[in-house]
C-alpha positions in Angstrom: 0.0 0.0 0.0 3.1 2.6 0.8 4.5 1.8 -2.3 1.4 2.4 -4.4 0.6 5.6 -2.4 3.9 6.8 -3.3 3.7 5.9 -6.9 0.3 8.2 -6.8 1.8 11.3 -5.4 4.6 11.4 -7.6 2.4 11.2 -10.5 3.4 7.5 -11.3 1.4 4.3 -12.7 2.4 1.3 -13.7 1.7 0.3 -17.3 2.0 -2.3 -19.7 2.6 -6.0 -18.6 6.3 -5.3 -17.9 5.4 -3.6 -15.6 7.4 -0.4 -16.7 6.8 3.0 -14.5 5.2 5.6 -16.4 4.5 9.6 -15.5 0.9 10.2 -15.6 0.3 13.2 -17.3 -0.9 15.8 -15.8 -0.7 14.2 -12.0 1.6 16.4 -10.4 0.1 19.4 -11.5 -3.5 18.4 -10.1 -2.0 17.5 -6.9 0.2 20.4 -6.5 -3.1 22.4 -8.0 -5.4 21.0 -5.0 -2.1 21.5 -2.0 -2.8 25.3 -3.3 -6.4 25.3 -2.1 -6.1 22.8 1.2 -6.1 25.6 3.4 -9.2 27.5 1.9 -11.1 24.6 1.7 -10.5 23.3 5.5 -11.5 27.0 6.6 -14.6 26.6 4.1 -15.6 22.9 5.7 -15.3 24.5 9.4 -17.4 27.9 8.7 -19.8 25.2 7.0 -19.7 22.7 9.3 -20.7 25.4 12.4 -23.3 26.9 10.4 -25.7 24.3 9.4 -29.2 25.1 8.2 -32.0 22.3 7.6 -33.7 21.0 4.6 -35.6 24.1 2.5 -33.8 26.3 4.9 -30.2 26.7 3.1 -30.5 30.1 2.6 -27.2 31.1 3.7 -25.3 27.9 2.6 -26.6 28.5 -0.5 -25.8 32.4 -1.3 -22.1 31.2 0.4 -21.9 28.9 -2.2 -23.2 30.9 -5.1 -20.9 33.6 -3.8 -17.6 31.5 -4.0 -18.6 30.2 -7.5 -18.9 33.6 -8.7 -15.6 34.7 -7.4 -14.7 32.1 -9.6 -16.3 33.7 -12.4 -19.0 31.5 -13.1 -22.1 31.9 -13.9 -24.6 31.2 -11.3 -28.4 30.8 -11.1 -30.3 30.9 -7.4 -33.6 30.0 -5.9 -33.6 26.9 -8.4 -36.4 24.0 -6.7 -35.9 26.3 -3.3 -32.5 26.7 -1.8 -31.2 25.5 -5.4 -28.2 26.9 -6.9 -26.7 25.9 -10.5 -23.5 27.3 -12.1 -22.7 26.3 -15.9 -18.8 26.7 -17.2 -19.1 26.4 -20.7 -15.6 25.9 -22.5 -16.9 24.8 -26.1 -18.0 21.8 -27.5 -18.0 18.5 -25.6 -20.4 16.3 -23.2 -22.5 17.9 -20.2 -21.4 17.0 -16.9 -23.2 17.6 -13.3 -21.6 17.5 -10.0 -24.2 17.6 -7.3 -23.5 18.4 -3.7 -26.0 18.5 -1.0 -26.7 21.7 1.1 -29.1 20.8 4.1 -28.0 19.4 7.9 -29.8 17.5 10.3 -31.9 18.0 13.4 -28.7 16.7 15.7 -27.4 18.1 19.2 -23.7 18.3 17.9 -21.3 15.8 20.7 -17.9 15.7 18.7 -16.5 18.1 21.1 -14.4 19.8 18.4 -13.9 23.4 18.3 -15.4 24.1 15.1 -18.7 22.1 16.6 -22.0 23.4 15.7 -24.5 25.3 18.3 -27.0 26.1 15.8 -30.8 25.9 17.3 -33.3 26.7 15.6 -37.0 26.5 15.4 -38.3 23.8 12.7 -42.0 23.6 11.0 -43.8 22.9 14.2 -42.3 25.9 15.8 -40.4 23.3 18.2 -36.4 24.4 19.4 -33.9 21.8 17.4 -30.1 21.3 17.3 -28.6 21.3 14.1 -25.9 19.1 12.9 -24.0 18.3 9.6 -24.0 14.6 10.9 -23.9 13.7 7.2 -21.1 14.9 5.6 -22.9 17.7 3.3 -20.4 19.9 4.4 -17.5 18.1 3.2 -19.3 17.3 0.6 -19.6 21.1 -0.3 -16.4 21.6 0.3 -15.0 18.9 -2.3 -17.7 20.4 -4.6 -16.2 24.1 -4.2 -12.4 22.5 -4.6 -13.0 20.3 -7.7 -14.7 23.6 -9.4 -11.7 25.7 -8.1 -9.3 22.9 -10.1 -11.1 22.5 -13.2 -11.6 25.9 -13.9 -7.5 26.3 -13.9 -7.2 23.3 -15.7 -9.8 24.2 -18.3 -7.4 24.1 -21.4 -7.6 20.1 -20.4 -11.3 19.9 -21.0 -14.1 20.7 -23.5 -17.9 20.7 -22.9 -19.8 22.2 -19.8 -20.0 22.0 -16.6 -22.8 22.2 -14.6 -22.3 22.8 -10.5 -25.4 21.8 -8.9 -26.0 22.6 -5.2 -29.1 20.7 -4.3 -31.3 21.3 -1.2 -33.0 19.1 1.3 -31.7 16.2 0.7 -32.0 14.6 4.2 -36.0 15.5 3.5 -35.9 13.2 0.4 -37.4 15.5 -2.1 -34.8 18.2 -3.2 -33.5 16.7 -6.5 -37.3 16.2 -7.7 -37.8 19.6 -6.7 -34.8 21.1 -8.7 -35.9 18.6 -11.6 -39.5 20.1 -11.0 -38.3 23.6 -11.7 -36.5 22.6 -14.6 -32.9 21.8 -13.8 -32.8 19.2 -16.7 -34.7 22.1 -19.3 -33.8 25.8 -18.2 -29.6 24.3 -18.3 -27.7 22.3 -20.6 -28.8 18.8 -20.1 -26.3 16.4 -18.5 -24.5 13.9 -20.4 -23.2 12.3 -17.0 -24.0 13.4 -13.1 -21.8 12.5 -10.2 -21.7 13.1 -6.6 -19.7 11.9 -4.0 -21.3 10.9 0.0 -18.9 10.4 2.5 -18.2 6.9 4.3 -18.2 6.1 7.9 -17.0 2.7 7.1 -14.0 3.3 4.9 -11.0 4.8 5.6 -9.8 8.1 4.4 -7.4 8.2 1.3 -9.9 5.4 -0.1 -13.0 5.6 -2.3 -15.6 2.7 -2.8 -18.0 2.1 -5.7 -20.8 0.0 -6.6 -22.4 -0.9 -9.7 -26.1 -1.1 -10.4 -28.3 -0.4 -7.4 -26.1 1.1 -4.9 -28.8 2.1 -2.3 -32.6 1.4 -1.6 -35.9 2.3 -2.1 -37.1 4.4 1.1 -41.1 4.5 2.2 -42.3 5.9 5.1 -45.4 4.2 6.2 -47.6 6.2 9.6 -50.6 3.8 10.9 -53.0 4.0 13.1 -55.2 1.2 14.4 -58.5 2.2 16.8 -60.0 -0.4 19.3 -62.5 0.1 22.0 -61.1 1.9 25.3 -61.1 0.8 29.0 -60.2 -0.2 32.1 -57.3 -2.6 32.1 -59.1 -4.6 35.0 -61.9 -5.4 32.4 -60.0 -6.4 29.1 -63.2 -8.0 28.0 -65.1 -4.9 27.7 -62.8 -3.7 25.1 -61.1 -4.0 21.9 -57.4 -3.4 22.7 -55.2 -1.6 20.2 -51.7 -2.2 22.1 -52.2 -6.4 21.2 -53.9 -5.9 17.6 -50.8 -2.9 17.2 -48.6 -6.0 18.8 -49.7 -8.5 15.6 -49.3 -6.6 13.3 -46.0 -5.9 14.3 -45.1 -9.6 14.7 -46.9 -10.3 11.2 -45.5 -7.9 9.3 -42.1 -9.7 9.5 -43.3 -12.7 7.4 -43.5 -10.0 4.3 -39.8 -10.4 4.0 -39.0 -13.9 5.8 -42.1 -15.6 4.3 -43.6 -13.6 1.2 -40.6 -11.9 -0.9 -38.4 -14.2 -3.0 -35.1 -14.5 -0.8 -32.5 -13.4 -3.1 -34.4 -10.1 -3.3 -33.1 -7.2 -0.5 -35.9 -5.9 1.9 -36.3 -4.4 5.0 -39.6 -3.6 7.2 -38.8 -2.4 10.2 -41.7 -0.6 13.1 -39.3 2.0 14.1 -42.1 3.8 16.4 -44.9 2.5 18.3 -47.3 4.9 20.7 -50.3 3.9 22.6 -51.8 4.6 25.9 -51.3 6.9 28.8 -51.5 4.6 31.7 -50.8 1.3 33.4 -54.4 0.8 34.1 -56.4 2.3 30.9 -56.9 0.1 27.5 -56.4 3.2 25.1 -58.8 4.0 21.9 -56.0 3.8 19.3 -52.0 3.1 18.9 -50.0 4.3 16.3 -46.9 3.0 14.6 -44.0 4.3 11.9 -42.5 2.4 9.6 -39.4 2.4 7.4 -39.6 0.6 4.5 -36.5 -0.4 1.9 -36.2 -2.4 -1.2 -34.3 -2.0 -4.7 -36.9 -3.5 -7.2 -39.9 -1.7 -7.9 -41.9 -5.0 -8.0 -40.6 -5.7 -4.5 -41.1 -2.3 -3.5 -44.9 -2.1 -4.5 -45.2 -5.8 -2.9 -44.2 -4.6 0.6 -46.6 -2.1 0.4 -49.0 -3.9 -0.6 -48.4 -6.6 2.1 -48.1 -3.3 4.9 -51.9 -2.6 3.9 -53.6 -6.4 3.1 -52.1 -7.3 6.7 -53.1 -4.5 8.9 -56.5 -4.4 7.6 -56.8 -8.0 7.9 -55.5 -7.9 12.0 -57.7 -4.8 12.5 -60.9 -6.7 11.1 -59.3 -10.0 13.3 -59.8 -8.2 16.3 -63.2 -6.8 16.0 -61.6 -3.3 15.8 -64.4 -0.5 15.2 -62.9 1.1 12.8 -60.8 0.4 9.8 -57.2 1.5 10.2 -55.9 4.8 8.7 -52.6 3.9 6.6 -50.6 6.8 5.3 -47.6 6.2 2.8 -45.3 8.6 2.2 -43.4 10.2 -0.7 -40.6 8.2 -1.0 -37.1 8.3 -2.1 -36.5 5.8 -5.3 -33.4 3.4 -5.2 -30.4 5.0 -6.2 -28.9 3.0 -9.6 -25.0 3.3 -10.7 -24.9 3.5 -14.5 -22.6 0.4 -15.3 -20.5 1.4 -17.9 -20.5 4.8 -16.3 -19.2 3.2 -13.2 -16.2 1.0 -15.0 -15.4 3.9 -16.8 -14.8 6.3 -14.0 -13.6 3.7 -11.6 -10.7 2.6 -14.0 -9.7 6.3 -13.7 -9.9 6.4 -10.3 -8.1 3.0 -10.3 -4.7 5.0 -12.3 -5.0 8.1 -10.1 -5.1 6.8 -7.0 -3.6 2.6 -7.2 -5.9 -0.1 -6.8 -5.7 -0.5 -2.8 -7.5 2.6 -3.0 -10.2 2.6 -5.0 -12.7 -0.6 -3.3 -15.4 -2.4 -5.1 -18.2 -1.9 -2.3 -21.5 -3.6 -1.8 -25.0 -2.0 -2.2 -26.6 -0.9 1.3 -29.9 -0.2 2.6 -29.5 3.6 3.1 -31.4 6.1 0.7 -30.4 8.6 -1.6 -32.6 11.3 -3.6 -29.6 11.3 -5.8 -31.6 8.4 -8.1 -34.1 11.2 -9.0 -31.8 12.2 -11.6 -30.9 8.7 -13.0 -34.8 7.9 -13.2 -34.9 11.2 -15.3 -32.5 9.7 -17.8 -29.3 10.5 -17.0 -26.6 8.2 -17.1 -25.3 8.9 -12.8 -23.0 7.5 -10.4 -22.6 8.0 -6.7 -19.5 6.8 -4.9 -18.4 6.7 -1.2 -15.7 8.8 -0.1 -13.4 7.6 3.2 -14.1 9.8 6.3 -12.9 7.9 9.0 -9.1 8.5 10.3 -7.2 5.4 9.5 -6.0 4.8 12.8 -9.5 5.0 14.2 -10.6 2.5 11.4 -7.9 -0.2 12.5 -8.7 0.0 15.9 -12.1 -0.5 15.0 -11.4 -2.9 13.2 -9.0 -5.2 15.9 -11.1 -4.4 18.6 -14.9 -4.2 17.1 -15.6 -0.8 18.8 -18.2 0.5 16.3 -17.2 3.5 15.1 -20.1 6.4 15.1 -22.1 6.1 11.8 -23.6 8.7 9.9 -26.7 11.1 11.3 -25.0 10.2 15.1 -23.8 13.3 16.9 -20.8 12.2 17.4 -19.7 11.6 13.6 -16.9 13.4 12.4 -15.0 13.2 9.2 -11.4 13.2 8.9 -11.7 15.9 6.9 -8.5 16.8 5.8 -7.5 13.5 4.5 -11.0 12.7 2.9 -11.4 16.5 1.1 -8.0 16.3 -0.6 -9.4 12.4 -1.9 -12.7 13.8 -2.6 -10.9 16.9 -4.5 -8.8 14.6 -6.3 -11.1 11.9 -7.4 -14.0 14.8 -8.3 -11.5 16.3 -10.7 -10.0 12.9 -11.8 -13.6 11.4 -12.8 -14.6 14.9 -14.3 -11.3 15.4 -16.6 -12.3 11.4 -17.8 -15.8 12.5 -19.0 -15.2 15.7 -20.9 -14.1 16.2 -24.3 -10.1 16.7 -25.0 -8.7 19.2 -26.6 
């Protein structure tokens, strides 16, 4: 791994089966061009990282942003789908390629203890006091964003075509990228030939970047139910119809959608992630309600869950004499997120002669969700990868001792963010010069 490492900052690969050392052109320019911006880029991931804003509230994020692209002399359109912002580079004829970052944080009390820690609080739509927290990564992401524009536009006599810098709101809300598609991101700008985006990876670690082909994360549905029984005493159970035990079998039955009812080489999840009822030990309440999470990859799988979700409560809820049909509520969800595959073996073998093999890791789909897919399922070819965050040294000792390290959306992730920007930087640029025209 030293050895290859080395190779990659010196601007070496090895080519041919001889196994003869090569300078890669261009490589000690981009990496002396992104040591130029390091320091900007840290003080740009701190000022971020303490000043979150959540979903369809990035209105400072997003006039910093615009503000550093058009220091940069680009061209920059605001208020795109909300909090949107787009910049366009044109430098003459050539393919289309969007790089999307995410804006918005989370509703998280901040525990890192670093000195750059947010303190934000904030009121949110129900006029309730929240933390907020870029427990994601979208700062870094941001960050890596603002770099890889801040390269290409130096390098531009490398390139042809136009770039297109899109900085996407409320992601963690799930509907942002349907939102800027909505207000015509894909009609009012050059259409994309290719989009990319990065997410940071609490289980790699940083100086490495993972990929996966195909369907690279899930399906997400949101599913709020409520089920109404008779209300009573607790003494006198057989005066009632009790939600808490019909809210109980559902529960239990809903399991059997995934162990029992989906083919077994398909990925699922149904998981009851909240469950309310009742007030106290003694009183049989009226109704209980539950929340559900719901992920899956295939859209026939996907409509078969739900499906299942709805045949199954109603069919507990008429079991137990309940006086009322349940209410079932799906929401909006976020479609699976799917990697382009000759997209994805295009830019990966890039990756793979920038960086060396041992750092560029063949990863396998998860169960997370991304609104990223929105702009695959509008036809264009898209690729997310995962970007290292965690310090290395942390990762090994996770790894010997099988300390979980903090995952993404806790309150006490933080990003190795030196490390993982210049990687992020570097592999943004590297994929980007691969998918525009040459001179």
């Amino acid at each position: 791994m030293r050895c290859s490492l080395t190779l990659a900052l010196l601007g070496l690969v090895w080519v041919g089966g001889g196994g003869r050392l090569q300078a890669a052109e261009g490589a000690v320019d981009l990496l002396r061009e992104i040591a130029a911006i390091e320091p900007d880029l840290h003080a740009l991931y701190r000022q971020l990282h303490q000043h979150p804003e959540l979903s369809l509230h990035e209105q400072e994020t997003a006039a910093r942003l615009a503000a550093r692209l058009r220091a940069l002399g680009i061209e920059v359109t605001v208020g795109v789908g909300g909090h949107g912002i787009v910049g366009v580079v044109r430098n003459g004829e050539g393919p289309v390629l969007m790089l999307r970052t995410d804006l918005d944080g989370l509703p998280v009390r901040e525990e890192t203890g670093l000195p750059y820690a947010s303190r934000v609080v904030v009121r949110n739509e129900q006029g309730q006091e929240v933390p907020v927290m870029h427990a994601c990564g979208h700062d870094l992401h941001m960050a890596s964003w603002i770099g890889a524009a801040t390269v290409l536009l130096k390098l531009r006599e490398r390139w042809r075509g136009t770039l297109l810098l899109v900085g996407q709101p409320a992601e963690e809300q799930g509907d942002g990228a349907k939102r800027m598609i909505e207000a015509g991101l894909l009609r009012r700008f050059p259409r994309p030939s290719y989009a990319l985006a990065i997410h940071d990876s609490a289980d790699l670690p940083a100086g490495q970047v993972g990929y996966t082909a195909g369907f690279a994360l899930a399906n997400v549905d949101s599913v709020d139910i409520t089920v109404f029984g008779k209300g009573g005493h607790g003494a006198y159970p057989h005066t009632t119809v009790d939600p808490v035990v019909l809210a109980a079998r559902i529960v239990l039955a809903l399991q059997t959608l995934v162990s029992r009812e989906k083919d077994p080489l398909e990925p699922a999840v149904v998981t009851v992630g909240s469950i309310h009822g009742g007030t106290r030990h003694n009183i049989i309440p009226d109704e209980v309600s539950l929340q559900l999470t719901v992920r899956s990859y295939s859209q026939t799988v996907r409509q078969q869950l739900l499906d299942g979700i709805r045949r199954i409560v109603e069919a507990e809820a008429q079991g137990a004499g309940a006086p009322r049909r349940p209410r079932i509520v799906v929401s909006a969800g976020t479609p699976a997120t799917y990697n382009d595959p000759q997209l994805v073996e295009r830019v990966a073998a890039a990756l793979v002669r920038a960086l060396g093999a041992d750092r560029v890791i063949k990863m396998p789909p998860v169960m997370g969700g991304e609104d990223f897919s929105e702009y695959g399922r509008a036809g264009v070819p898209s690729f997310l990868y995962w970007i290292g965050a965690v310090r290395p040294d942390q990762f090994a000792a996770a790894r010997r001792n099988g300390t979980p390290l903090p995952s993404l959306h806790s309150s006490r992730f933080a990003p190795a963010y030196e490390p993982a920007l210049r990687t992020a930087v570097h592999s943004l640029v590297v994929a980007s010069l691969e998918l525009l025209g040459r001179p």
